[in-house]
N, C-alpha and C positions, 0 to 999 in steps of 0.2 A: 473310336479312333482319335487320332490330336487333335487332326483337321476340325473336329467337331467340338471339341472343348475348347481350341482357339478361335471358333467363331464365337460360342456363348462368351466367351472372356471380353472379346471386342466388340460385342451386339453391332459386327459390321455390317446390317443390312444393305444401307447407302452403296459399299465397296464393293459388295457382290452383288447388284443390282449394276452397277458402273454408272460413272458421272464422266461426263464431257469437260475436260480441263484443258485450258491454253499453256504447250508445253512452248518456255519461253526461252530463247537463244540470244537474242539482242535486241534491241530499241525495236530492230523493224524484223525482227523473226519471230514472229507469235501464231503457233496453229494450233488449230483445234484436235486434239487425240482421245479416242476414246476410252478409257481408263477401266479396269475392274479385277474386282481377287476372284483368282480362282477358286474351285472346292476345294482344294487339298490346305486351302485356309496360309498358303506360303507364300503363290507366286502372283505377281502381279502380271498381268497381261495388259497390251495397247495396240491400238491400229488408229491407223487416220481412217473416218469415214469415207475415204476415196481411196483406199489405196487394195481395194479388192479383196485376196487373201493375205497380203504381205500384212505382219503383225509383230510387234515384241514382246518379250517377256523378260522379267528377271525377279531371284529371288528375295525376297524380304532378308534372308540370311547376309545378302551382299550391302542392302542400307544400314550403316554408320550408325545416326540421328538424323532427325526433322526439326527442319529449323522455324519457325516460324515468322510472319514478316516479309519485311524486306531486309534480309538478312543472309543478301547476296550482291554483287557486284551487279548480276544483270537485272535481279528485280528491282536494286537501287535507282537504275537508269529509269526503270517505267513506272515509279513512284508516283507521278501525278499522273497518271493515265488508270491505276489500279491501288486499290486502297489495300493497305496493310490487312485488311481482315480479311481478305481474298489469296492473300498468296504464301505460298510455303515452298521450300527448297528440301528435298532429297537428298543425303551429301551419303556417298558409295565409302566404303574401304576401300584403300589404295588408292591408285594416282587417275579409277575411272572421274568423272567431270562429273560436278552436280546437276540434279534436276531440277528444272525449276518449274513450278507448275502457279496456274492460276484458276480459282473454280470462282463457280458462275454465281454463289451466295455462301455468307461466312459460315452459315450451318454444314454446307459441303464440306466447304475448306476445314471445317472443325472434326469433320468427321473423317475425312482423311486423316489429317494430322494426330489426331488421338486413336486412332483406328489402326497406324501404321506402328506409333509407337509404341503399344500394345501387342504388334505382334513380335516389334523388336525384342521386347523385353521377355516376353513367349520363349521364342526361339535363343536366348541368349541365357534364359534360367531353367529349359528344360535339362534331365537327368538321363544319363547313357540309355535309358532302355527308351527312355520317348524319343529321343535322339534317333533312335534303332527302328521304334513305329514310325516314325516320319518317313526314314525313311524308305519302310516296304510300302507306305503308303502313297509315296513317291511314284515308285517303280508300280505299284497297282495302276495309277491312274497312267501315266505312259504307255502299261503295254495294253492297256483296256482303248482298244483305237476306236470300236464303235460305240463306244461309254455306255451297256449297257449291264453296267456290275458283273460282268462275268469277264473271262480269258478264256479263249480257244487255243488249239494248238498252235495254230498257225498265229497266231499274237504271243504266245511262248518263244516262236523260233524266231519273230523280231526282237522279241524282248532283250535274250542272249545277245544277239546285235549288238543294240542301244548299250549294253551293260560288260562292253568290249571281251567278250568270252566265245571262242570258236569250239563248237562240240558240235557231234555227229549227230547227225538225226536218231538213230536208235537208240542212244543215251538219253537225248534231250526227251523220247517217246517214254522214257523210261520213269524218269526224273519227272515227267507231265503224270501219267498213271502212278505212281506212288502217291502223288498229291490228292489224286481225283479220289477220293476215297468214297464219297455219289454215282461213282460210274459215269457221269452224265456228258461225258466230251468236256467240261470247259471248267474254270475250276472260279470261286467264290472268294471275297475277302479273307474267310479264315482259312481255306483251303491255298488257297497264296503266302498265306505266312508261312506254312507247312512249308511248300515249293519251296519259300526263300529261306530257310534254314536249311533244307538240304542241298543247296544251292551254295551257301556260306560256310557250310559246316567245313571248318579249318583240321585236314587233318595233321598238322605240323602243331598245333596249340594241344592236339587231342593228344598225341608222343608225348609231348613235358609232360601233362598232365598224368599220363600211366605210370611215367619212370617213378612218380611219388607216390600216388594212388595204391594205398592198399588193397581197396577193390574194385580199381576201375571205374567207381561212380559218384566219389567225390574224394576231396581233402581232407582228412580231418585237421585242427586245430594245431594238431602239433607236426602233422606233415607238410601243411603249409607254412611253418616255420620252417623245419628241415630244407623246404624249396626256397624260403627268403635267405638263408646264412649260406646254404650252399651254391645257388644261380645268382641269384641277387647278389651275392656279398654283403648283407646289413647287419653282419656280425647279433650285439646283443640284443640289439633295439628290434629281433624279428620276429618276441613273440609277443611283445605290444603290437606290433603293426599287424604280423596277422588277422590277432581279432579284430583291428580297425578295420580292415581289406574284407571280411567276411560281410561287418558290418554295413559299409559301407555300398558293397558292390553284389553281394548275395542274393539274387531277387526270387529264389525259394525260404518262404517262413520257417518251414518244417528243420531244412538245411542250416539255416541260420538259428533255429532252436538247440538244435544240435550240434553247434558248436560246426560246422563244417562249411564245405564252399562246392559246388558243382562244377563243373565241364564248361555251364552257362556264364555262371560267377566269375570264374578263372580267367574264361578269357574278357569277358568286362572290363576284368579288373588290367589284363595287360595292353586292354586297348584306351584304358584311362589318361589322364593325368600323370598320374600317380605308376603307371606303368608304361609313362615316354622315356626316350632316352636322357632328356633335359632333368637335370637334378631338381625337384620340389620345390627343397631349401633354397636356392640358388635364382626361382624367379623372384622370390622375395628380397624387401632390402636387406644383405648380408651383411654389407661393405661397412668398413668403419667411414665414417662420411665427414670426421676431423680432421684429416688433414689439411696442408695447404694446397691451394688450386692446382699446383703442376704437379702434384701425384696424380695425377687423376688422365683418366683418355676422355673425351667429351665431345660428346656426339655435335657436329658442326657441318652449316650449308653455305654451298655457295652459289654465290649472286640468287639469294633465295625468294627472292620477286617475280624468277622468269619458270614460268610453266614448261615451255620447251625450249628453242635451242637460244643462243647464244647475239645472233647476227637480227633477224624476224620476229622472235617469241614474244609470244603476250609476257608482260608482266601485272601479277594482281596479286590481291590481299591474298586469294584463295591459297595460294603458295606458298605462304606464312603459315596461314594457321594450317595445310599439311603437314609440313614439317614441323610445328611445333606441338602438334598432334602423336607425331612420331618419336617425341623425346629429343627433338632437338633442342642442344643448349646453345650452342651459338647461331645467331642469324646475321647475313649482310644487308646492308645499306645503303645502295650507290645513291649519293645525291647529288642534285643539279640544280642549279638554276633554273625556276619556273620563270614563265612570260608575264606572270599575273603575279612577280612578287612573292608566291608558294613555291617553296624548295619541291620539285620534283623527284620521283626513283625512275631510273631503267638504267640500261646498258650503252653510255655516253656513244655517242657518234655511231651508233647500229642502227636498225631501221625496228630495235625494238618500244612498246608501246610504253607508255608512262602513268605512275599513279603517284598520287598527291602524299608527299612525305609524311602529313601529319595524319593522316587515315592508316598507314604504316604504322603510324605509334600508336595508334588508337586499337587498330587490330591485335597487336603484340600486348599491348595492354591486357586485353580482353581474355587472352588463349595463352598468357607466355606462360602459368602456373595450372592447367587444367590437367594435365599428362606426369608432371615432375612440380615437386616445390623447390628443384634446387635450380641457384642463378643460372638466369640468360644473360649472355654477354651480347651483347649489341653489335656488332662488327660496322664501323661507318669510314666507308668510302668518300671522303667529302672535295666534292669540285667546286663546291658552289661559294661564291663573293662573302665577303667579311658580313653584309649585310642581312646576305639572306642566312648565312651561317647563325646568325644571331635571332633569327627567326626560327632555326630548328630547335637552337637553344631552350627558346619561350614553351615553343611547342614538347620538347621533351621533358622538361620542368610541369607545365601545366596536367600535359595529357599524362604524365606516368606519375607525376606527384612523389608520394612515400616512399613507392616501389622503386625509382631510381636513387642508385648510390651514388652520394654527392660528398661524403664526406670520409674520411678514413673511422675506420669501427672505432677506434680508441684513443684519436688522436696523437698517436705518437708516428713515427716514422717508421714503416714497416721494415721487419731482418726477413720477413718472409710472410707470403700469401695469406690472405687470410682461409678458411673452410668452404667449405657447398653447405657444409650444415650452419656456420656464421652468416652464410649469405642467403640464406632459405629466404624466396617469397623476396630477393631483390636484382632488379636488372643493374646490368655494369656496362657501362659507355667504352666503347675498346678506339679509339682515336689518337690524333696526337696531340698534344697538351704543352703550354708555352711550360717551360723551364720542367723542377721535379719539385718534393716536397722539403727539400734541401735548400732551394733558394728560389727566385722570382726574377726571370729572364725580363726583355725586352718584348714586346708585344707581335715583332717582325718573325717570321721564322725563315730561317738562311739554311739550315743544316739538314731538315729532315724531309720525306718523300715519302708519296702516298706508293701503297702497295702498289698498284697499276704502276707507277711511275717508276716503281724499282726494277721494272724489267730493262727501263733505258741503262741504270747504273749497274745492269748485269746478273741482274738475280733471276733473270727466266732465260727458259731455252732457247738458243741460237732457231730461227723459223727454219734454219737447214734441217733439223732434228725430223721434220713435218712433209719435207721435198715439197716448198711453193713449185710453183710453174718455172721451168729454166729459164723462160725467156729473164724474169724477175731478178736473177743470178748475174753478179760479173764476176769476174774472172777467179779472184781470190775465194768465190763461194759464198759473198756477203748477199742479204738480201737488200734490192734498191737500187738497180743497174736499169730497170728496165721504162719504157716512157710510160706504165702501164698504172705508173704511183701515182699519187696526187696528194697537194698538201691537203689536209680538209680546214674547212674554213676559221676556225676557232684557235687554227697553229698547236693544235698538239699531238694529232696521228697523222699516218701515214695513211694512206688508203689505194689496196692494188686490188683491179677488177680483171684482172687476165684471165682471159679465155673462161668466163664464167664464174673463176675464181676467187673468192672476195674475204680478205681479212686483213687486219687494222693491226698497224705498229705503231707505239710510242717512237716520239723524233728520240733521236738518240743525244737527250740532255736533260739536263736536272732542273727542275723547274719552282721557283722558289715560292712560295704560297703564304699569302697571310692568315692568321686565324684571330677569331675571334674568341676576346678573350671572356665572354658567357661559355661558348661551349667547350672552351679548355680547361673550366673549372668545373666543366660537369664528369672529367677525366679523373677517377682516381685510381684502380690498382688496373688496369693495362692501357697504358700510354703506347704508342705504335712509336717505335725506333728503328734507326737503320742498320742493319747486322754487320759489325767492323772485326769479326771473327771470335773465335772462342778463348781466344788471349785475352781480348781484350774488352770482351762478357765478362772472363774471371776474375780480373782485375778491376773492373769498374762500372760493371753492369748494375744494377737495382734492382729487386725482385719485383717491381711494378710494372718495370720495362717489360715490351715485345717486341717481337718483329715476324717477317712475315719471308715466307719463302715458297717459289716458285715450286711445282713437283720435282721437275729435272734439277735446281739447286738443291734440293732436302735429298734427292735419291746421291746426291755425287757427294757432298758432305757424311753421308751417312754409309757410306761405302769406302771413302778417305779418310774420316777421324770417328769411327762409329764409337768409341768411348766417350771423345768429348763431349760430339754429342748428347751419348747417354745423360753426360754427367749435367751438362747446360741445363738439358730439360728436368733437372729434378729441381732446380732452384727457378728457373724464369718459362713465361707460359710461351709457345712458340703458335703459329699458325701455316697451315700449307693447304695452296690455292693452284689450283688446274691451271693448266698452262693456257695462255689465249687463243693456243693453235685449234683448241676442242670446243670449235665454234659450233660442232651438235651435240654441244651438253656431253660429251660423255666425260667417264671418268679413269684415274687412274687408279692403282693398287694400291690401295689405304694401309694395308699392311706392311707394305716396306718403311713407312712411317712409325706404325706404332712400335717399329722393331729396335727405335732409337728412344722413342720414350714422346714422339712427340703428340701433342693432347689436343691441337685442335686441328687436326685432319678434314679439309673444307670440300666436302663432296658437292656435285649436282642430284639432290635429292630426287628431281623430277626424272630422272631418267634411272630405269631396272636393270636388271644387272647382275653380275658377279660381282662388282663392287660396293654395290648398294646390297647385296644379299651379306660380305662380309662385316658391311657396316650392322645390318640390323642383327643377325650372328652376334657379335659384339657386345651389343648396348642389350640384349634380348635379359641378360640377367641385370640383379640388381633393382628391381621392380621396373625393369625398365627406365629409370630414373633420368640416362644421360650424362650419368657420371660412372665409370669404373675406374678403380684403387688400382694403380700400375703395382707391378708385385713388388716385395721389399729389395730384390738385385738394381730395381730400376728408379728407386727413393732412396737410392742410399749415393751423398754427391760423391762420394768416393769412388763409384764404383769401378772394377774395370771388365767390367761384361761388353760386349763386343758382339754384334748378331754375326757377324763373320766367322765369328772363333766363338761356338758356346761353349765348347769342352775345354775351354780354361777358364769359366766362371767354377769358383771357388767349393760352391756347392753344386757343382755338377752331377745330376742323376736324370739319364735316358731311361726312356722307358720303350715297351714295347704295346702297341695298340694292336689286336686283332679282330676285327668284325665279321664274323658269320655272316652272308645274307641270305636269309632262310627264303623269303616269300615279300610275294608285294599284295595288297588290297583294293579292289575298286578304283585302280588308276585311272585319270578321266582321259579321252579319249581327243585326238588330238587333230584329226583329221576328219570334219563331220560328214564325209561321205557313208553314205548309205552302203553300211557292208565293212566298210572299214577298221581294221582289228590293229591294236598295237603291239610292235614286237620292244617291247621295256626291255632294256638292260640299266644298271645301277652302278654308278662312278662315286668313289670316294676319294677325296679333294682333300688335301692337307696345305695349309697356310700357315705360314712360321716363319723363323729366320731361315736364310738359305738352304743351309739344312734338310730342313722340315717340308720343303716344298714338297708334294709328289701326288702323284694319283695310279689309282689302279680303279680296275673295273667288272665287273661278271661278264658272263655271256649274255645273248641276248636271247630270248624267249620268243617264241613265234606264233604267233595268234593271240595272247593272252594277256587282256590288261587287266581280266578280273581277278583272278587268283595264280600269277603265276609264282614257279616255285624256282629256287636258286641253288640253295642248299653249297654255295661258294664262300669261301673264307680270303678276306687281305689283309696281308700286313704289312704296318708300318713301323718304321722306328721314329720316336717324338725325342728329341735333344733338348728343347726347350720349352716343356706343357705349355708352362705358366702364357706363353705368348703366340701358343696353338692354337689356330679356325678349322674344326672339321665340315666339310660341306661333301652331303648326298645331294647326288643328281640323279636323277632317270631321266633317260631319255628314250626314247621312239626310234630303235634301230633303222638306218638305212643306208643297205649294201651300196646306193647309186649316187647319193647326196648327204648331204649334213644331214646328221640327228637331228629329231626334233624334240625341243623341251618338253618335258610332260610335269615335274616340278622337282622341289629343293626342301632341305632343308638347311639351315647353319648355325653352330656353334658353337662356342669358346670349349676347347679339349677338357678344361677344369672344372665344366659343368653338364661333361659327360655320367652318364649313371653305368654301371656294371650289368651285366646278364642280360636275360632277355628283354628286350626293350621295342616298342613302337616308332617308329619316326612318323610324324603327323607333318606331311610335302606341303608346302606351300607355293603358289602360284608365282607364277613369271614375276609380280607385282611384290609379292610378299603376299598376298591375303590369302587366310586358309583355304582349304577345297576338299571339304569332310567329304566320305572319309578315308579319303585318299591314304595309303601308309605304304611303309616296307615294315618287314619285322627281323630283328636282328639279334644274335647273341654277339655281346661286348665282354671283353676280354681285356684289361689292362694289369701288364706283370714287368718289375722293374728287371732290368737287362742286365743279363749277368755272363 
């Protein structure tokens, strides 16, 4: 079994023996848990010695890396209490929290740490069929409750349970005795694998397979061609790939001597990679990566400091290097005035926590290039005094060195942006910057306003948009009537605590700021400007220039002049920031954004979502890079594409998308009641210009989250591919209440694959959850 070849690989005796390690939360929260892997050589299990039967576990599949060190925020703190060779951090996929552990001698801690990541790399390099023995041997060890190598029946009829599938007892007796091929009541490791094949055995996979089968009991060579030009659509390239797909996914020799492919093969192969719906080509870098910076859409956070909400939320490093984990290319920077002299980050006048600006840079440093080699833009929020301004100066000079771009690539004065691929492996300072590269201002600056501050000169939503508290309301509907405000100390918000109620306005004026001129010379292609309209962008704007714009200012522009729009963002980079009103982190629709062209779409990373799923949808192809090529209607300044009106873009051609959905797979189970069965149904979600918007759905199934079947067709009509998010949902039928999520997948329509195809769902977070699927045939036929 795996279990057994990934202990010999990690001689983890230590781990499966368990070692007592101090799982550590903050300075003064350090307990003792008691730590060990299980047999199945995957899952870690812990308990506190006092805490009776109550225990954790998690799988090895869900840890990221191991960090070693102190090479975390809270092990940093207890530094002088625990020496470096004793402590190591756990960091999760997705937005779970690290762990932080401490053992009792470095030999321990050594053998965790190489013992873990050895299973990482286990589990991250095994092949579909070990993939496949994991996991019967998964479900072995679950339904085996008195762990004595065997299954009875009555640990059968939990097992179904656990594996969200409702069948009859005389079936299920049925399915038990086919297996038991001993007679003996209860059935064995191999006698279980039996069971779970005839348990999985997909009769919807076994139909394709016959319609091509000559004789029912495999493919041969040139009929699995026949199935790639005529399902697939892969035209001439089908009978190269064929014999790749035999090769590759064939796990009978005899089969594969013979040029052919089994039932077993077949469906391997549709349950692959290589048979998802996401195009191959397309996770790879495709993209031409020469252009200039605003062809491009670029994955961007905002206030990317704060873990959770807006008003309370920690802010840490851990935050950064998530996001730039994630392929994020732009990160923000709010800084402030520390007490000690150190430019500080958080979220000015909230009661969020602060971290030292220059451990910011040092972080960004360390991670900005580990996910993508193309530039980060730095996004800096700066509140802080001439002085200390000139202190972050020092510090982003010192700490980023080569990597910060300090000077123009060529020396000449830019007609237009430079590349992602010119700027590979360098960060760019996005701030504002005394005068341009045309002339050399006065050192005062009188004209221009920080993002935050451009809400006072109107660039963000009226707080009516949000409905504050009435009492807060006078007469005309202004916010600021009520006694409930207060100035806060520092004269620059407003601050209303009504009736529990608490959020913060800019006083409504423009506030003039000096800058130091180190860090306006660390400014060179986006300088922050203030947006005096598209007239007079086209007349006098610079391609270095930005500006920055509120959600509700970018959604009411881009609805009233969606050409100009268009046409702005092919020549200058623009940025768009969540309104102040979404003091718990959420997000707005990224997609109305991208539908004018604009490239830096500034999400709250930390919080999941429909908007965070169409952001990663988005950035998912292109090797994940952080940079996507807006298509040629939306690089071209001329344009007159309009998301309002697509049927009078020039080369107008609708298409029509139809998805089968045949069946779903091993859907995980959402409600961990004992007994508890999911009734799935499956939504398909279209995001696009206006247009484009819609969703339809199947019915819902009842009882069956292991194998249910659909056998339902949707259509849609797509006006504008090129600028289409498709997103699957399931969800957990319920007649009384809201659905419940069960998972997703998303998108971009143009990196859609044709014919029968896998969707491999990912979790509420984004993190996979094998091996979750629906299976679909896709259909795209242009409209006639």
């Amino acid at each position: 079994m795996v279990n057994g070849r990934l202990l010999k690989v990690m001689d983890g005796q230590v781990m499966m023996a368990g070692s007592t390690l101090r799982k550590v939360k903050s300075r003064s929260w350090k307990k003792q848990r008691h730590f060990r892997l299980l047999e199945d050589g995957m899952t870690i299990w812990y308990k506190s010695r006092w805490a009776g039967k109550g225990h954790s576990t998690f799988s090895v599949t869900e840890v990221e890396a191991v960090r070693e060190g102190h090479q975390s925020e809270v092990l940093l703190s207890i530094a002088e209490e625990f020496s470096a060779d004793l402590c190591f951090t756990l960091v999760f996929h997705g937005r779970q929290g690290n762990l932080d552990l401490v053992a009792e001698s470095p030999e321990e801690a050594q053998a965790w740490i190489q013992g873990v990541r050895k299973l990482i790399h286990r589990a991250q390099t095994m092949d579909e069929k070990e993939r496949l023995d994991q996991w019967v041997w998964d479900w072995f060890q679950k339904a085996d409750k008195n762990k004595d190598g065997k299954m009875n029946f009555k640990e059968v009829r939990k097992l179904l349970k656990m594996m969200n599938v409702e069948m009859n007892e005389e079936h299920a007796l049925h399915l038990f005795t086919m297996a038991d091929k001993s007679q003996s009541g209860s059935l064995e490791i191999e006698q279980f694998v039996h069971f779970y094949k005839i348990l999985t055995q997909r009769d919807e996979v076994w139909k394709v397979f016959q319609d091509y089968s000559g004789d029912g009991e495999k493919l041969m060579l040139e009929e699995l061609e026949n199935f790639l030009r005529v399902e697939q659509q892969e035209g001439e390239q089908s009978a190269q790939h064929a014999q790749e797909l035999i090769d590759s996914y064939e796990p009978s020799e005899s089969a594969k001597k013979e040029g052919a492919m089994s039932l077993d093969g077949f469906q391997m192969y549709l349950c692959s990679q290589q048979g998802s719906i996401f195009k191959p080509e397309h996770r790879d870098l495709y993209q031409d990566m020469s252009q200039p910076l605003s062809h491009y859409f670029i994955s961007s956070s905002h206030n990317t400091y704060l873990l959770e909400n807006q008003l309370r939320g920690q802010s840490s490093l851990e935050a950064y290097i998530q996001a730039l984990k994630r392929g994020c290319r732009c990160v923000e920077v709010d800084c402030w005035d520390g007490s000690d002299g150190e430019p500080v980050v958080y979220h000015g006048h909230t009661l969020t926590s602060k971290i030292v600006f220059k451990d910011v840079i040092s972080t960004i440093k360390e991670y900005a290039f580990k996910a993508s080699d193309f530039p980060v833009i730095l996004s800096l929020e700066n509140h802080c005094s001439v002085e200390q301004q000139t202190i972050m100066a020092e510090h982003l000079s010192q700490i980023l060195g080569d990597m910060l771009l300090t000077t123009l690539l060529d020396g000449q004065v830019p007609q237009q942006l430079p590349s992602p691929q010119e700027l590979k492996g360098k960060i760019l300072l996005k701030a504002k910057k005394i005068g341009g590269f045309e002339d050399c201002l006065d050192e005062t600056m009188t004209d221009e306003v920080s993002d935050e501050e451009d809400i006072a000169n109107g660039d963000a939503e009226s707080p009516t948009v949000e409905n504050p508290p009435a009492e807060c309301m006078n007469e005309n509907d202004k916010v600021g009537a009520c006694s409930t405000f207060s100035l806060c100390s520092v004269h620059e918000r407003l601050i209303c605590s009504s009736n529990d109620f608490a959020f913060y306005l800019p006083l409504l004026q423009i506030s003039k700021s000096k800058l130091s001129r180190q860090l306006s010379d660390l400014v060179v292609y986006c300088k922050s400007v203030h947006f005096h309209g598209f007239d007079h962008a086209r007349l006098h704007a610079k391609c270095y220039e930005m500006s920055s714009f509120s959600e509700s200012k970018a959604k009411r522009l881009a609805k009233e002049a969606g050409t100009e729009f268009v046409q702005y963002n092919t020549r200058q980079l623009c940025r768009i920031y969540p309104s102040g009103l979404r003091t718990d982190s959420s997000n707005y629709n990224p997609q109305d954004m991208w539908n004018v062209g604009c490239q830096i779409v500034a999400l709250n990373f930390q919080t999941a979502g429909l908007e965070m799923d169409l952001n990663d949808g988005l950035f998912r192809q292109n090797h994940c890079c952080g940079y996507v090529l807006k298509h040629d209607f939306m690089r071209d300044g001329n344009t007159q594409f309009t998301p309002e009106k697509p049927e009078e873009r020039k080369d107008y051609r609708p298409l029509r998308l139809s998805i089968q959905v045949i069946s779903g797979q091993q859907l995980p189970k959402v409600n961990q009641k004992e007994g508890s069965i999911v009734d799935p149904l499956v939504r398909v979600e279209i995001y696009g210009v206006p247009q484009d918007q819609a969703k339809e759905e199947t019915s819902h199934i009842n009882n069956n989250g292991f194998n249910p079947v659909w056998n339902e067709t949707l259509n849609f009509i797509i006006h504008t591919p090129e600028l289409a998010l498709v997103r699957f949902v399931v969800e957990d039928y319920d007649k009384a209440s809201r659905n419940d999520f069960i998972g997703q997948f998303t998108l971009p329509f143009t990196c859609i694959q044709a014919g029968y195809r896998h969707i491999h769902l990912l979790s509420k977070d984004g993190t996979a959850i094998p091996p979750a699927s629906i299976f679909v045939n896709v259909s795209i036929t242009e409209l006639t």
